[in-house]
Structures are given as structure tokens and as C-alpha cells.
C-alpha positions as a Markdown table, in Angstrom:
| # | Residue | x | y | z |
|---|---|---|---|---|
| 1 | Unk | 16.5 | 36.1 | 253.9 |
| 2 | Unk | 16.7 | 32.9 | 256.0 |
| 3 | Unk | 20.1 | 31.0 | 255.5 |
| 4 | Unk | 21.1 | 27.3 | 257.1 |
| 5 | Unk | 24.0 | 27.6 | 259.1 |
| 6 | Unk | 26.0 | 26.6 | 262.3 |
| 7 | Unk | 25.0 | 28.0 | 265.5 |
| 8 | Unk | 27.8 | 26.5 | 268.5 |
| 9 | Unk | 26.7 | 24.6 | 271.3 |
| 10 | Unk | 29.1 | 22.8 | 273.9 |
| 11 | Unk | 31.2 | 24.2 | 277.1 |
| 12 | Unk | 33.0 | 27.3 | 276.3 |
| 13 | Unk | 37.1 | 27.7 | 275.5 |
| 14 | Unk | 36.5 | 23.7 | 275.2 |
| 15 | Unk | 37.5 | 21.6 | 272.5 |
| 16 | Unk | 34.1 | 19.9 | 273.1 |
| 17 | Unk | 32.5 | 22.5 | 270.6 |
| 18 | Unk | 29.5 | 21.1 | 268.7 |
| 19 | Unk | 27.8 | 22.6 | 266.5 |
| 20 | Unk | 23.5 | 22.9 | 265.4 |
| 21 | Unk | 22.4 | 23.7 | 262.0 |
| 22 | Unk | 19.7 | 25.7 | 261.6 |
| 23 | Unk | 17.6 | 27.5 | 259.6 |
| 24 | Unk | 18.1 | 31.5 | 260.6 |
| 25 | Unk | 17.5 | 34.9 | 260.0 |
| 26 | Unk | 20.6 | 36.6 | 257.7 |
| 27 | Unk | 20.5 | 39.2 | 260.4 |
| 28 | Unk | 20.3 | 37.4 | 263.4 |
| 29 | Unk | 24.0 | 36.6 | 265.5 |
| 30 | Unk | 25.4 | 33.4 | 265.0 |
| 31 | Unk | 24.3 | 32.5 | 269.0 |
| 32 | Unk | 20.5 | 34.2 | 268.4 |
| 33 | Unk | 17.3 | 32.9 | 267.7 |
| 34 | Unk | 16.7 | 30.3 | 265.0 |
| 35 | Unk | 13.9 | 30.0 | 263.3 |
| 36 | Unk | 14.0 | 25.6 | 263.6 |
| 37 | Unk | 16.8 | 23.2 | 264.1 |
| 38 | Unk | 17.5 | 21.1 | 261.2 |
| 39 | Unk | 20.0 | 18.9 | 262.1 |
| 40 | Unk | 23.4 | 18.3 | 264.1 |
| 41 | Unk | 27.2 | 18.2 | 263.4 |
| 42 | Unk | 30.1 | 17.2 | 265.9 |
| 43 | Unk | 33.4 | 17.4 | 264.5 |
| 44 | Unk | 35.7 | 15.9 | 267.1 |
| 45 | Unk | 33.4 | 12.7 | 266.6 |
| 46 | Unk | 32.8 | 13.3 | 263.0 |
| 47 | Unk | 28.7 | 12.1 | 263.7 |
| 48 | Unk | 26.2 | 14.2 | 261.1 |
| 49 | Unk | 22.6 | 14.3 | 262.1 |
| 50 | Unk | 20.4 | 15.9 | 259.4 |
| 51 | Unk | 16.4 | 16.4 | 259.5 |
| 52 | Unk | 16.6 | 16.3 | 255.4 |
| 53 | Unk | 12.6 | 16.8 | 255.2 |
| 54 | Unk | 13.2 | 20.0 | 256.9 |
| 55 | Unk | 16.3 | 21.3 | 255.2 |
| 56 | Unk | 14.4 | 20.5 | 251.7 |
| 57 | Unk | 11.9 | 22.6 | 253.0 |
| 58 | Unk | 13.7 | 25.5 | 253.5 |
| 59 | Unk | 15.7 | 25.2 | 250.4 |
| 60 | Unk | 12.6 | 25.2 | 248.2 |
| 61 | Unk | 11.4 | 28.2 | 249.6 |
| 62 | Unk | 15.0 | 29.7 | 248.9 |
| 63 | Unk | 17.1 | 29.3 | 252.2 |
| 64 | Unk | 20.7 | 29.5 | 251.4 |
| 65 | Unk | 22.9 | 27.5 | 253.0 |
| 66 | Unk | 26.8 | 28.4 | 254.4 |
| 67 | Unk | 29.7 | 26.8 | 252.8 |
| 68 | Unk | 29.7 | 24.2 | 255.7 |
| 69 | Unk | 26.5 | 23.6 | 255.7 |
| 70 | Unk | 26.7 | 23.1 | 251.8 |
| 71 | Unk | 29.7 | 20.7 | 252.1 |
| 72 | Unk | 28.1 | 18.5 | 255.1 |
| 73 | Unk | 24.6 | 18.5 | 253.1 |
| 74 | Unk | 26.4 | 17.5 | 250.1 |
| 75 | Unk | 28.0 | 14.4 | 251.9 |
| 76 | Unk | 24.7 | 13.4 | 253.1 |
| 77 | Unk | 23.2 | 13.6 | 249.7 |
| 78 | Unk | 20.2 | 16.5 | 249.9 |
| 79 | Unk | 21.1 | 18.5 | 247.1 |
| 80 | Unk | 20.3 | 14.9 | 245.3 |
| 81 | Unk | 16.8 | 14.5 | 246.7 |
| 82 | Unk | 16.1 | 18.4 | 245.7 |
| 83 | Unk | 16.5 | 17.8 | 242.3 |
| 84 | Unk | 14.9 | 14.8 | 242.2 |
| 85 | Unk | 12.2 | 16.2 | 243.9 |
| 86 | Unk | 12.5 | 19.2 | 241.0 |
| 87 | Unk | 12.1 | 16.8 | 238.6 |
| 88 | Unk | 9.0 | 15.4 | 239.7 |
| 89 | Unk | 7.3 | 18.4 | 240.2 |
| 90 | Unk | 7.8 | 19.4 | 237.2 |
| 91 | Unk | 6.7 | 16.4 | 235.1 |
């Protein structure tokens, strides 16, 4: 099962912590190998960078995405687009 979730970049024992979503492997570490970068977060900046064609992608196919990643994609208005793009498929 592939889920979207952080995976921390930055200097460590730093405040400077930033953070990659990315679509993974459920059993994969939360530093391992991602299967493709979907977007960026940085907190201490508050700045959101989101691929949303990719993170569509992966949610049609039935990625699942972690409660962070769910609240930061539902800011940027994805879960929108999917069911728009739901609706059109199916008409």
C-alpha cells in the first residue's frame, strides 16, 4: 500500500526541519526510499509547495494520505479537484 506522507529533510537537532511529501511504501521508514516527491512543506516559514497533478495521481490509484498530509492538501484544495475530476469521469 503506498501512502503520502512527510519524510524530514534539513540539519539535524535544528529547528530548521523541513519537511518532503511523498508518495511511499507503508513499510518503508519515514527517512527510506520514496517512490516520487510530490511536493514540499516548511513550517517555520509556513510556504506549501504541492505537485497536485502527481498527488491526484496517486490518490486515484488509492494512495492514502497521513493526517498532515490530509490537512495541508485540504488547505491547498486537492481533495476539490478529485472530485471534480470524479465527476467528470463519470458523466
Amino acid at each position: 500500500m503506498v501512502k503520502l506522507r512527510l519524510k524530514r529533510c534539513g540539519r539535524k537537532q535544528r529547528q530548521w526541519v523541513v519537511y518532503r511529501i511523498v508518495a511511499i511504501d507503508v513499510r518503508s521508514r519515514r527517512e527510506g526510499r520514496d517512490l516520487r516527491k510530490v511536493g514540499f512543506y516548511d513550517p517555520i516559514n509556513n510556504q506549501t509547495y504541492l505537485n497536485v497533478p502527481a498527488i491526484l495521481y496517486f490518490l486515484e490509484k488509492g494512495a492514502q494520505p497521513t493526517g498532515t498530509v490530509h490537512d495541508i492538501s485540504k488547505k491547498a484544495g486537492v481533495f476539490m479537484e478529485l472530485s471534480f475530476n470524479q465527476q467528470m469521469k463519470l458523466n
